[in-house]
N, C-alpha and C positions, 0 to 999 in steps of 0.2 A: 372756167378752167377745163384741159383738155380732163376725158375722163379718165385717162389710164395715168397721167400725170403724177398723179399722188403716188403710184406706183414707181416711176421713173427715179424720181428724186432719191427714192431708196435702192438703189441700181448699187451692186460691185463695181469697181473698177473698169472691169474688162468690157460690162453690158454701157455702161456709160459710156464707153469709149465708141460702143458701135454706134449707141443711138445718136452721137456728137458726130458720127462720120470718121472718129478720129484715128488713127494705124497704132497698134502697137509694135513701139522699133527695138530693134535688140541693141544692148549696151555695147556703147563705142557708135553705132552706126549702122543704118543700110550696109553703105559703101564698103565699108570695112569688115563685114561679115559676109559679103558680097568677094570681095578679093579674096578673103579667106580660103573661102569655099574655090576658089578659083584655081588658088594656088598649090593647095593641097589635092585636090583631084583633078579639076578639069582641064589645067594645064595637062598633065602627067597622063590622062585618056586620050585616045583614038578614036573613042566608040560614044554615040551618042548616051547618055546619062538617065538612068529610070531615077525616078527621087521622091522621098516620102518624109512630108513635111508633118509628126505628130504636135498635136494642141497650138495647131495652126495658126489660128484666130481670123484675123483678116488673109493672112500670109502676104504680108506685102515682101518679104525676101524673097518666097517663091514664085511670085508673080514676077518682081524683077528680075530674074533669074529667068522667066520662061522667055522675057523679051531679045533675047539673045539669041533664042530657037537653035540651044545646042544639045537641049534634051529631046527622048523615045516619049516619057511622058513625067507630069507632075500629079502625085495626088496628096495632096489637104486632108487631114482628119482632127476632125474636130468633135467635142460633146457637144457643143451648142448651136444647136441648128438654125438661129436666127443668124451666127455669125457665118456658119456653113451655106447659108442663101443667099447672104449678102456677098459671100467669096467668089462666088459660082457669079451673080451679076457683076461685080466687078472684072470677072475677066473675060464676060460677054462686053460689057463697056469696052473694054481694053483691046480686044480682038485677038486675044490669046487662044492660043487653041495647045491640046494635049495637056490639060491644066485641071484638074476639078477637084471641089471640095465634098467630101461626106461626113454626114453624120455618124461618128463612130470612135467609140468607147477603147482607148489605148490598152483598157486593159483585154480587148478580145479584136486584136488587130488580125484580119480573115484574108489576108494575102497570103500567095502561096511561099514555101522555102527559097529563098535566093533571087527576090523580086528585086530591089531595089541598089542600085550599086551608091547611092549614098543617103543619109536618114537624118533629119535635123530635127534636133529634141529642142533647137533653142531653148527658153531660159526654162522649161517644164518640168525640170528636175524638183524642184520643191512641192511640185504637185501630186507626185506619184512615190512619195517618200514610205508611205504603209505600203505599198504594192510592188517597189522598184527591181524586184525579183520578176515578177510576171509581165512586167513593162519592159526588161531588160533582155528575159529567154524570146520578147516577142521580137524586138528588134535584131535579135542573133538571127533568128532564124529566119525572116524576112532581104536579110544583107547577103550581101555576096561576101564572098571570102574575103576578098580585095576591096569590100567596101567600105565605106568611112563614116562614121557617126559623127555629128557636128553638133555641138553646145554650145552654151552661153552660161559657163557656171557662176552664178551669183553668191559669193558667199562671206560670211561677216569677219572682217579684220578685226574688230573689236565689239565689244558686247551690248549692246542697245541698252536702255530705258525699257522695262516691261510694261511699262503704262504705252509705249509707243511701238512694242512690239504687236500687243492687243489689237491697239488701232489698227495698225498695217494687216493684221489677221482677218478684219472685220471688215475692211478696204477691199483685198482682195476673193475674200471667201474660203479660206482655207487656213488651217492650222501650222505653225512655225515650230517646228521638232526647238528644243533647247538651242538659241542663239549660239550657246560657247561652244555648244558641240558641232554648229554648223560651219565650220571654219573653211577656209581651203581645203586641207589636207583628208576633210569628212568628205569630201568632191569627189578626190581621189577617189579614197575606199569603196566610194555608189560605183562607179563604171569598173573599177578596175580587177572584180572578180570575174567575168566574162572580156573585157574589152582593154585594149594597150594602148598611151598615151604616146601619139602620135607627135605633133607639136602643139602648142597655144602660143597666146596672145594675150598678154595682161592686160585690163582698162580697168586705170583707176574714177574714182568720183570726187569731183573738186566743186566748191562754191557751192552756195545756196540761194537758192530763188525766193522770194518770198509770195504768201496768195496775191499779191497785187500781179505779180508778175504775172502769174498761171493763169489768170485772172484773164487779161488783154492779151495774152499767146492764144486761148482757146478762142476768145471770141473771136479775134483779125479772123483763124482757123475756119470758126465756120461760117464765117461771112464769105469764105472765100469758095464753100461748100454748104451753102444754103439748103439744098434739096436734103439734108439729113436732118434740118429741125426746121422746116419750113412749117410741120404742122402745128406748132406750137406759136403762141403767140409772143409778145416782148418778154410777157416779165416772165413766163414760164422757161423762155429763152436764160434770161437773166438769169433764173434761178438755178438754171442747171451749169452755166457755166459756174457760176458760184460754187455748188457740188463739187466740179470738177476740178476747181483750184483749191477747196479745202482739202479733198483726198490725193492731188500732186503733190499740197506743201507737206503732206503727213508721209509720203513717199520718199520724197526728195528729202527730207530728214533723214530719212530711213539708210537711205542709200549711202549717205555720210558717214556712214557704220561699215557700209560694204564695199568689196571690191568687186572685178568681174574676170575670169578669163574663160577665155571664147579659144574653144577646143579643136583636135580632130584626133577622135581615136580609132583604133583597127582592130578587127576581129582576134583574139589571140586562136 
């Protein structure tokens, strides 16, 4: 067995996803956070686009985004530097250029006042829930007047199972503030002491997949992107897709619970 293996299988979510090759997408879609963003600013500009993609991951929005070459530049910030390497390769694969990823800590974002004319928190808002004062004055003051902040807010229509809330905690590595107090309208309240609700997009969550499903989704997945577990052998293969269908079906429960709307707000 590989030697770091035993390690892997104990992996988050999010590290699992890299070592699988897999993209984390935002709810509803690429495509449709993609037109979002389109329609809300880049329609509406003249001017080529600076843009700051915080707790990035892969940034596969930002990267599709760069392939349009209508932006000055994109920057990725990321904590996790394994995922901030593989960002930076990826868009050397890709031949993206004015695109990069850094390692760096949202709560000590070091760009100058009035960098960026649009700023996507995609779904990070539950991540930065003790701090979202200092992750909120960083992003003011990083935006332009006329710039736009883009979300993915995920938030719970009804109350979970705490035995399944746990799970989901322990899935992704972080703590879940009180379910019933996470509502929509708690959404609100995070952005809307600094920042004005611009328009949204509601996406709701229907159906459930079962592990068989997630099961044979990951693997076609990385049969079809061998070079991210080539170094592993079958069954350690096997095992980790298993992993990763046991922690999607505890997701995908999860989600049943939640709704999503995908934002644009404006500096007030």
């Amino acid at each position: 067995m590989c030697p770091i293996f035993r390690e892997l299988i104990l992996l988050d979510y999010f590290n699992l996803c890299r070592t699988l090759g897999k993209h984390i997408t935002p709810p509803g879609g690429v495509d449709l956070f993609l037109a979002f963003i389109h329609s809300e600013y880049i329609a509406e500009s003249s001017r080529k686009f600076r843009y700051l993609d915080i707790a990035s991951n892969s940034g596969i929005v930002s990267r599709e985004l760069a392939k349009f070459n209508l932006h000055d530049r994109i920057e990725c910030i990321d904590i996790n530097d394994t995922v901030v390497d593989w960002g930076n390769q990826l868009c050397e694969e890709e031949g993206l250029s004015n695109i990069s990823f850094k390692c760096i800590n949202a709560y000590e974002v070091p760009y100058l006042k009035h960098s960026f004319d649009i700023v996507n928190l995609g779904v990070s808002l539950g991540f930065f829930l003790k701090h979202r004062s200092v992750v909120l004055n960083n992003i003011r003051k990083v935006l332009r007047p006329d710039g736009i902040v883009f979300v993915n807010n995920l938030y719970y229509k009804s109350e979970p199972p705490l035995e399944l809330v746990r799970s989901v905690q322990s899935i992704l590595g972080t703590d879940i503030v009180n379910p019933e107090k996470m509502n929509y309208e708690f959404h609100l309240s995070y952005l809307s002491e600094l920042f004005e609700l611009k328009s949204e997009i509601l996406v709701s969550y229907e159906g459930r997949q079962s592990k068989s499903d997630h099961y044979h989704y990951i693997k076609d997945y990385c049969s079809k992107n061998k070079s991210m577990v080539i170094e592993f052998d079958d069954q350690e293969r096997e095992s980790l897709y298993h992993e990763y269908a046991r922690q999607r079906e505890i997701l995908n429960e999860n989600d049943l619970y939640c709704g999503s709307a995908i934002q644009a707000w404006t500096v007030k």
